[in-house]
C-alpha positions in Angstrom: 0.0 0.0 0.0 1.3 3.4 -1.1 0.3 6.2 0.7 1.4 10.3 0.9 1.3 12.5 3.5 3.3 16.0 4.6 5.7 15.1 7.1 8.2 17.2 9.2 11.6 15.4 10.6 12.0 15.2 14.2 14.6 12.2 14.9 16.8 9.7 12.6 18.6 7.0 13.4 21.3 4.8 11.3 20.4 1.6 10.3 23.0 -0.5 8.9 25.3 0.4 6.1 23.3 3.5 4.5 19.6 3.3 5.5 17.9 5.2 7.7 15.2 4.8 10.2 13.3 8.3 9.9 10.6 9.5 12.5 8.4 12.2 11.0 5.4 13.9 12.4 2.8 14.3 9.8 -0.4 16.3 9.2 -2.9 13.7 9.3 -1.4 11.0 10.9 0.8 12.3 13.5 4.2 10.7 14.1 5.2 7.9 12.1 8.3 6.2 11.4 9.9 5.0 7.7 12.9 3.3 6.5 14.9 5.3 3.8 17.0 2.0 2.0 20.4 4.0 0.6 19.7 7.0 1.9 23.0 7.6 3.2 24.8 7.4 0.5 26.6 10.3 -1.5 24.3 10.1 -4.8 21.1 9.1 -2.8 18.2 10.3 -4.6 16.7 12.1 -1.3 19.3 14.9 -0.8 18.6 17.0 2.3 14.8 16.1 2.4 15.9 13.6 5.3 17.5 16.3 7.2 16.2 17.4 11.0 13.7 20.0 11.1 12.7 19.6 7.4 9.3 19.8 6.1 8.7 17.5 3.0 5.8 15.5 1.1 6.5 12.1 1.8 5.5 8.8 0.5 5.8 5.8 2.1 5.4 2.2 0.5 4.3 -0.8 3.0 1.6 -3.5 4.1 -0.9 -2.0 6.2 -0.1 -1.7 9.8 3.7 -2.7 9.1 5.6 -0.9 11.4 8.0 0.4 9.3 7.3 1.4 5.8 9.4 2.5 2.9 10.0 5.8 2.4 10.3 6.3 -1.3 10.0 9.8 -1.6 10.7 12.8 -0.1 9.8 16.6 -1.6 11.1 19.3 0.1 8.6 21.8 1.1 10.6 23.8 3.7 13.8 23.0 4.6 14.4 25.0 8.0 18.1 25.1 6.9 18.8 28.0 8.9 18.0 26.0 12.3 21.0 23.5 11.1 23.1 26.1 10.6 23.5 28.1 14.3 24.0 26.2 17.2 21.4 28.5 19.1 19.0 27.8 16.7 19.8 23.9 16.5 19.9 23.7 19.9 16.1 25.0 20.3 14.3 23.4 17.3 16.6 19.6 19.1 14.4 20.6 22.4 10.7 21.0 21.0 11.4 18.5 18.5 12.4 15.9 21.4 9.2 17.4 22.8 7.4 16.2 19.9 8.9 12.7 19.8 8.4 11.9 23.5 4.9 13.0 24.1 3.0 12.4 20.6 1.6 8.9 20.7 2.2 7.2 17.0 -0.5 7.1 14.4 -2.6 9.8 16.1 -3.5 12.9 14.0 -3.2 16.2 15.3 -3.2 19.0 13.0 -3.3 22.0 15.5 0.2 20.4 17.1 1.5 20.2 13.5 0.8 23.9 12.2 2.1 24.9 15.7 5.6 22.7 15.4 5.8 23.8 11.9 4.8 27.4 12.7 7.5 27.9 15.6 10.4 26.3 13.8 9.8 28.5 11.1 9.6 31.7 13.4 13.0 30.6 14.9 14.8 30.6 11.6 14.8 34.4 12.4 13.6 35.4 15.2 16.0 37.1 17.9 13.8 35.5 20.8 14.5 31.8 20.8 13.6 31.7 24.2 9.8 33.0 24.1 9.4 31.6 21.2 10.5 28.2 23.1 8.1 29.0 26.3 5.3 29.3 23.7 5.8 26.4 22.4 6.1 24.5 25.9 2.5 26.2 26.6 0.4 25.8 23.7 1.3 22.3 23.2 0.6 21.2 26.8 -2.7 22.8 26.1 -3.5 21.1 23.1 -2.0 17.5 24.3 -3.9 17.7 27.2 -1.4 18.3 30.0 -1.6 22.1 30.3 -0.9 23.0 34.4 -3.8 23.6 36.7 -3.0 27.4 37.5 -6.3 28.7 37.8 -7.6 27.3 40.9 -6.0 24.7 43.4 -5.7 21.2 42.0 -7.5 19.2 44.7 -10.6 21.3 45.6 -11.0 24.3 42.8 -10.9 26.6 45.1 -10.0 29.9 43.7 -7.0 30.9 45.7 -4.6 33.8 45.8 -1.9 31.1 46.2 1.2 30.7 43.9 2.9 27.8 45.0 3.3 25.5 42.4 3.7 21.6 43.0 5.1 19.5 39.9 3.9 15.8 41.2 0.3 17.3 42.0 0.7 18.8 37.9 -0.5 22.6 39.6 -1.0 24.9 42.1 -2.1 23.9 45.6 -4.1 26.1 48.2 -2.3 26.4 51.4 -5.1 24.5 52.7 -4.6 21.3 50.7 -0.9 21.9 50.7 -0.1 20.3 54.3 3.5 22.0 54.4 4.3 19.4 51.4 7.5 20.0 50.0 8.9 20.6 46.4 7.1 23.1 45.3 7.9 26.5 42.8 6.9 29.7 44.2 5.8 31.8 41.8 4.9 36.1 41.4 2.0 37.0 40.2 3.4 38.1 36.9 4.1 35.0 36.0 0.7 33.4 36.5 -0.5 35.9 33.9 2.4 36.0 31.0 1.3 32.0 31.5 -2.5 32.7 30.3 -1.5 35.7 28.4 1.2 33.6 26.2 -1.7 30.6 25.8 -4.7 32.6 24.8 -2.2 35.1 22.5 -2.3 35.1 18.6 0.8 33.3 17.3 2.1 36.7 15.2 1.8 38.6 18.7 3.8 37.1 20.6 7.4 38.7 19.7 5.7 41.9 21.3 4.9 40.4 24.7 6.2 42.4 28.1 6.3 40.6 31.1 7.8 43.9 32.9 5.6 46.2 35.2 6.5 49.8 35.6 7.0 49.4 39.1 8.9 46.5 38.4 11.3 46.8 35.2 13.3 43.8 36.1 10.4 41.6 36.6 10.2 40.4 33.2 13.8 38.4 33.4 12.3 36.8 36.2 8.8 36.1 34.9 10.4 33.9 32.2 12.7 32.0 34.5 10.3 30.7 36.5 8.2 29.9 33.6 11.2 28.1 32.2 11.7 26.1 35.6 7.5 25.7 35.7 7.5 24.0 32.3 10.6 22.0 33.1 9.5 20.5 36.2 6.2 19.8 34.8 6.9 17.8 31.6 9.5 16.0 33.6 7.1 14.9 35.8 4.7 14.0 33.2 7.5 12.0 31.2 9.1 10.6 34.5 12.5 12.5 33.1 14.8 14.6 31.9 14.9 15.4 28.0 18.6 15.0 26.5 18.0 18.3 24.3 17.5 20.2 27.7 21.6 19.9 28.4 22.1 21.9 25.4 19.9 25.0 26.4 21.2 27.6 28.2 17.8 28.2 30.7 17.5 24.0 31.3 16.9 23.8 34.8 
């Protein structure tokens, strides 16, 4: 059975003498995995289309529900060179794509996670902000996978609280009620709590504008994004019972 699909790269893996074993997540049917036969070799017909980050139409050749079909070709439709090309830039579009990898089950479509993936990796081919544009990320794809952090109310009883003490193994914010001088927890400012919902619930295009400063706080913004980094870190650890390998490379892993 042939079939087509869009597909962008987010891992490889070398399979004997010149193959590769290709994981791509696709438009309409989320991540998949292919075996490119010769691939590796210097007159292979796929070029670069096999490279991280790139965005290609793909076809894939295989019974149905083999587990690793044929790739027999691959047409570049963006190639996202620029992330290859700066380690910054590498180094951010490794992390969301190991984001990708981990969290997406196989063979599930999700087209809102794909136009975001393929929006922010294009954004970061120029963009000065890898960092927001990372925390973004982080956000909206909790939200749309399903494990977005309770940071409304507390996570036990709902109650609306003026607490900001986060706890990564309860997945949000606990009242100092239910908290029961538990340990482990993230204290967090106000600010933060808002540039949270703000970044979430913010067009896409908007986002390079975002201020997390106040004017009676100027510095506040640097510390607004730390603890969102550290936030989002503890949290997908916890949800992935890990670390990500991409987060060693990144300047604000925690």
């Amino acid at each position: 059975m042939l079939f087509r699909t869009q597909g962008i790269v987010i891992k490889t893996f070398e399979y004997g003498e010149a193959d590769l074993i290709i994981t791509f997540f696709t438009i309409d049917k989320g991540k998949i995995k292919g075996i490119a036969k010769g691939c590796r070799k210097t007159k292979s017909r796929f070029g670069s289309s096999l490279e991280p980050f790139t965005h290609s139409r793909i076809s894939l050749y295989g019974k149905e529900n083999i587990s690793l079909p044929k790739v027999t070709q691959s047409d570049i439709l963006h190639s996202h060179r620029r992330l290859r090309e700066n380690l910054s830039r590498l180094a951010y579009g490794s992390h969301i794509s190991e984001i990708v990898y981990e969290i997406c089950p196989e063979g599930e479509e999700n087209k809102e996670v794909f136009h975001l993936f393929s929006y922010i990796l294009t954004a970061m081919e120029t963009a000065m902000d890898l960092e927001l544009l990372s925390i973004t990320f982080y956000i909206r794809f909790l939200g749309l996978m399903g494990y977005q952090p309770k940071l409304d109310n507390c996570v036990r009883c709902n109650k609306e609280d003026r607490g900001l003490n986060f706890y990564p193994n309860h997945g949000g914010l606990l009242c100092e009620g239910c908290s029961s001088n538990e340990e482990g927890y993230l204290s967090l400012i106000p600010e933060t709590k808002k540039a949270y919902y703000r970044i979430l619930t913010c067009p896409l295009h908007r986002i390079p504008d975002l201020k997390f400063y106040t004017e009676a706080d100027p510095g506040s913004d640097l510390r607004v994004r730390d603890e969102l980094k550290t936030l989002l870190s503890l949290h997908l650890s916890h949800i992935l019972g890990k670390k990500l390998k991409s987060t060693n490379s990144l300047i604000w892993a925690t």
